[in-house]
N, C-alpha and C positions, 0 to 999 in steps of 0.2 A: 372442652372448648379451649383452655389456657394452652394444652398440650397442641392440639391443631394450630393455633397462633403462634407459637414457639417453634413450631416446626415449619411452617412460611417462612418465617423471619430467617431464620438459619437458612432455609435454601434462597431467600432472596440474596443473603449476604456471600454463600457462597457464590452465586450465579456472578454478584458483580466482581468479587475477586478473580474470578476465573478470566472473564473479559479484559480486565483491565491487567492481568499477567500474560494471556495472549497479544495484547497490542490491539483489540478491533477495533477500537473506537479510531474514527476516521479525523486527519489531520487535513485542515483546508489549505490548499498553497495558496500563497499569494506574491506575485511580483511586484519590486520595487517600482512607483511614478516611474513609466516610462522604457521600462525593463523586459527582458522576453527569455531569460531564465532565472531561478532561484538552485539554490542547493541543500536540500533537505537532508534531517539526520534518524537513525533510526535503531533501536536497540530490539534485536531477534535474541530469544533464548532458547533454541529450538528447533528442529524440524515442524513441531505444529507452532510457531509461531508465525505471525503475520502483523507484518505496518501497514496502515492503509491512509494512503493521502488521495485528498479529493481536488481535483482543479476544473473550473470553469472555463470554455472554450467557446468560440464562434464557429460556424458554419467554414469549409471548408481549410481550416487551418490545420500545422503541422506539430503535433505533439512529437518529440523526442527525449529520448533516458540516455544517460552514458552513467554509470557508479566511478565515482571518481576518488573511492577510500573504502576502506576495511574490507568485510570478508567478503567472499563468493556470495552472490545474489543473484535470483530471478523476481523479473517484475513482468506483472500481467495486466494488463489495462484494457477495462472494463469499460465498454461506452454510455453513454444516458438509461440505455433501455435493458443495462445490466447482463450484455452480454459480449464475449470474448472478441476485443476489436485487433482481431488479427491476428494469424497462423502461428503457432508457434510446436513445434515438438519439445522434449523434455530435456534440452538441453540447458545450459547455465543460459540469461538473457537478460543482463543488465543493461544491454544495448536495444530500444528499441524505437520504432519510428511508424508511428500511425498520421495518414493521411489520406485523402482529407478527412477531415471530422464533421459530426455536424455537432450542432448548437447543443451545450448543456455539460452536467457535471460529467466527468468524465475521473474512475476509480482506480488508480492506481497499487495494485498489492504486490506491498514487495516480501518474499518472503528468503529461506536459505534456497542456495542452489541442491539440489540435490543429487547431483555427481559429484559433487566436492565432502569434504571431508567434513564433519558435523561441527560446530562450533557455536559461542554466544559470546555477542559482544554487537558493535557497532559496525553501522554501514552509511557510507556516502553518495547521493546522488542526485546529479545536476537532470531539472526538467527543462525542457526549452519549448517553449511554442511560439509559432511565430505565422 
């Protein structure tokens, strides 16, 4: 019984290291009183690594990305119902522009580009809705 409960524990501990070294846990945006972009920061170590910021939207409004610092990124924005809001092939796509949206959280993952050349470090990127 000790040995079974020892062996949970370890894979609990392992499971949360694993998440929290991939980046999954989801970061909320939030714009300043008044404001209609922020500029989020994000540290990838990886080809399997992934930042995941979450933003709140209304019904017909225009989310937009441009990366405006560090390395090659792609970002993939996930709408309310957790599925891919809008065409993209597998090119790099720091730049992207979904509209209209409807109402609800709307999941931003940014990960490396993968045409570019591998790297770990930081990445910059302005969201704008408006």
């Amino acid at each position: 019984m000790k040995k079974l409960i020892f062996i949970t524990f370890v894979f609990a501990v392992i499971t949360a290291f694993s998440v929290a070294a991939y980046g999954q846990s989801a970061q909320r945006v939030s714009f300043k009183k008044g404001g209609t972009s922020a500029v989020v920061t994000g540290t990838l170590t990886g080809y399997k690594s992934k930042k995941v910021f979450v933003i709140k939207v209304r019904e017909g409004q225009t989310i937009t990305t441009k990366q405006t610092g560090g390395n090659p990124i792609s970002v993939w924005i996930k709408d309310p119902s957790g599925e891919d809001a809008g065409d993209m092939d597998m090119s790099c796509h720091s730049e992207r522009e979904i509209t209209p949206t409807v109402a609800g959280d709307y999941k931003l993952e940014v990960v490396e580009c993968q045409k570019a050349d591998r790297w770990k470090g930081t990445f910059k990127l302005r969201i704008t809705v408006r």
